[in-house]
N, C-alpha and C positions, 0 to 999 in steps of 0.2 A: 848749815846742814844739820840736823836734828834726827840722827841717827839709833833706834832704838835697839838697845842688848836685851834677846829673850832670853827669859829662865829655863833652865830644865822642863817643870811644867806649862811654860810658854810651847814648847818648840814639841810637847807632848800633843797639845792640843793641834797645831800645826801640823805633827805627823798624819794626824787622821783626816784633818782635811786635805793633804796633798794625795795621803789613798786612794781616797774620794775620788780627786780627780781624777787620779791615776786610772782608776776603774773605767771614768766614762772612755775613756780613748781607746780602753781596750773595748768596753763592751759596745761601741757606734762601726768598730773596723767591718762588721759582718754587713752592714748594711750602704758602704761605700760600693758606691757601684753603680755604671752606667745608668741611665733613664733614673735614677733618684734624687729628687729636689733638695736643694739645700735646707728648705724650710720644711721638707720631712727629718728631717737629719736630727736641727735644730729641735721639732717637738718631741722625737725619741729622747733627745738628749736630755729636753726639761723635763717630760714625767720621769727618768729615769730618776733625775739629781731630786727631783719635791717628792715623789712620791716611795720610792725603790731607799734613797738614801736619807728621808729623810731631811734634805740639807736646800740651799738656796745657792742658786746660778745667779755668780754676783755680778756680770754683764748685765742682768735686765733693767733699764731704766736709770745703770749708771750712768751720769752725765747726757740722760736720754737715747740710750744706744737701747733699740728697739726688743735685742732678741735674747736669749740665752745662750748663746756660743757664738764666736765667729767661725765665718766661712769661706777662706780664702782661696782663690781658684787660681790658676796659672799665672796668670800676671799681677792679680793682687797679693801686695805685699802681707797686708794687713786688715783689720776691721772690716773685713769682709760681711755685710748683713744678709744671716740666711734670707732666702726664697721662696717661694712656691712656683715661682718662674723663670728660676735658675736651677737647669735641668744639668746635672752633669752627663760630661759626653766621656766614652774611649779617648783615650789617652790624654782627660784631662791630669794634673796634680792636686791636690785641695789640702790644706792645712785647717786643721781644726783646732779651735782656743777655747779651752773649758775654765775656768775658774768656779772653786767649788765655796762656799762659806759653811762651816760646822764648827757649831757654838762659839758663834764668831769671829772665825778664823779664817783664813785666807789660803788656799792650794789652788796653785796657777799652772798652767802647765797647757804644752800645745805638740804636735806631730805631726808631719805632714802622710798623707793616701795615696795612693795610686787606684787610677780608678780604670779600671780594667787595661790594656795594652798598650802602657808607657812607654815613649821611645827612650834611645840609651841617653839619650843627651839630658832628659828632664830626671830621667834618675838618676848621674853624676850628678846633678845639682843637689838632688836630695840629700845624697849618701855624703857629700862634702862639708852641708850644712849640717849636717848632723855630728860630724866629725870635727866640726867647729865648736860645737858647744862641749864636746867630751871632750876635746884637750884644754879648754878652757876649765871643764870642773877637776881635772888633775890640779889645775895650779890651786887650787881653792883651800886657804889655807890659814892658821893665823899667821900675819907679814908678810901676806901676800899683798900685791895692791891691786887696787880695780883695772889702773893703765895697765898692766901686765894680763890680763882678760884682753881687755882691749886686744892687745899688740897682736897676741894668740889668735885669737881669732882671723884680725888682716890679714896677719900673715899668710894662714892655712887659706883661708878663701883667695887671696892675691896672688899666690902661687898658684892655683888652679885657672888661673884668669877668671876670676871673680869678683864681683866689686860688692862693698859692705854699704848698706842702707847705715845714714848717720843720722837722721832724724828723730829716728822712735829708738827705743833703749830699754833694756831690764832695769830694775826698780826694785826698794828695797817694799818688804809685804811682810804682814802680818795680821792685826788685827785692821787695820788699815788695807785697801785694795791695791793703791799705790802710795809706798813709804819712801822717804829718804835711802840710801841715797841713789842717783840715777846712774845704772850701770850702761856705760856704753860700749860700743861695740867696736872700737878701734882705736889707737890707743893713743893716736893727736888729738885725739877732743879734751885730753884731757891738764891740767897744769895744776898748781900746788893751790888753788883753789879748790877744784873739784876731784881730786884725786883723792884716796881713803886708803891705809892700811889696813886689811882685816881685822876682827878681833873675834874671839867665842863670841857665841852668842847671836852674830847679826844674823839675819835670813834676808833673801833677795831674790829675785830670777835674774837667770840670764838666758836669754833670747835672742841668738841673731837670725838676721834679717839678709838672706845673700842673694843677690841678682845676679841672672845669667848676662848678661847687659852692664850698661853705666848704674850709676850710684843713686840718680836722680827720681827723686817720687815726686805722684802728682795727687795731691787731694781731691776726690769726687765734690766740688761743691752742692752739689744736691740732696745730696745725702749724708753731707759732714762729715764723714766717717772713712769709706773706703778709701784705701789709699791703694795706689799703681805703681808701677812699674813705668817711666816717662817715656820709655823708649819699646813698650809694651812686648816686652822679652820675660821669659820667664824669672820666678821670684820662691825662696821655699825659707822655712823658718821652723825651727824646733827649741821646746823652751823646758825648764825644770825652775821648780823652785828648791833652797837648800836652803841650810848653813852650818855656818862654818863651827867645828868644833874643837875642842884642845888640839887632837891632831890630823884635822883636815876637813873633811865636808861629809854633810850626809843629805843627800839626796833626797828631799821631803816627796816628790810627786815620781820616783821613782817604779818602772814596771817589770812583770816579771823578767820578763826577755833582756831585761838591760845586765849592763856588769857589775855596777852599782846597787844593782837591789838589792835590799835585806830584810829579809824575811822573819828575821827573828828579835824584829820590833813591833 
């Protein structure tokens, strides 16, 4: 595992692309909303990021994945590929994944929508998965360890009668799109192989993945990309990238509305 320590002006240049991101998820919320196509979403999203900011949506053409954002709708977990033919409906959920690159730098980051009149059930899902990744960036710390991410999260989702996707995982990012090491999302996967204590310096995201349902995905083989929900029950996912500092974490793709923002970087 080839974990890399960013400098002061590493984690500088990081701060301004995780704003970046930051921004698109605020600035795409006004346009969530019934009858509009995933793949309008997606092309607000890229002249926003090429032309508004300047910067490059590092989804396009990574490893062949078509579009600039993912677009995940109710029962897709993940790598949801915008549409033109994927019409969002009333009381769909849709998670959006931006990743932004400026001056070579890496800000990841993803939140899930409500698109016009959510029932209560898929907003518990939301508000719990989200509640997963905030008590997970409390632990974030130097000595901390990733298991301890892990545990936090099962637990808060498992107690809710919730089950944790184990397949896909946050990931250590920087100049690189995905870095060492792989953060997962509960806290058996991991053993004195793949386990890491924190230190200054690393950045990573953490992302989970929580199903209203059993644990189990299914790959779209047609499209390599989308991934499901097996038991086709709802799925929601919220992500930040950070790291970790002398004493504790800072929030790189953090928004204003969060508790975590700081404004005075």
């Amino acid at each position: 595992m080839n974990v890399s320590i960013k400098s002061p002006e590493d984690i500088a240049a990081m701060r301004v692309a995780g704003r970046l991101a930051a921004e698109v998820l605020d600035m795409i919320a006004p346009y969530v909303k019934p009858g509009v196509t995933t793949g309008e979403l997606d092309k607000i999203c890229h002249d926003y990021i090429t032309q508004h900011q300047q910067a490059i949506p590092a989804p396009l053409n990574y490893n062949g994945f078509p579009k600039s954002i993912c677009t995940s709708v109710n029962e897709v977990i993940c790598h949801g590929i915008p549409s033109d033919k994927k019409v969002l409906k009333d009381g769909d959920i849709l998670n959006i994944d931006v990743t932004v690159i400026k001056d070579g730098w890496h800000g990841d980051t993803n939140r899930m929508y409500y698109v016009g009149d959510v029932p209560e059930h898929a907003k518990r899902l939301c508000a719990v998965t989200q509640e997963c990744l905030y008590k997970a960036i409390e632990l974030v710390r130097p000595g901390c360890y990733l298991s301890d991410i892990g545990k936090v999260i099962a637990k808060h989702a498992r107690a809710n009668h919730y089950s944790v996707v184990e397949e896909y995982c946050g990931h250590g990012i920087g100049r690189g799109f995905h870095e060492d090491p792989q953060v997962l999302h509960y806290g058996e996967g991991y053993n004195r192989r793949n386990d890491l204590e924190l230190k200054e310096g690393m950045t990573f995201t953490i992302e989970p993945m929580i199903n209203a349902g059993k644990k189990q995905t299914k790959l779209n083989m047609k499209d390599g990309w989308t991934v499901t929900t097996k038991d086709r029950r709802l799925s929601a996912q919220w992500e930040h990238t950070m790291a970790v500092t002398a004493t504790g974490v800072e929030v790189l793709t953090a928004r204003p509305d969060e508790p975590f923002f700081r404004g005075d970087v």
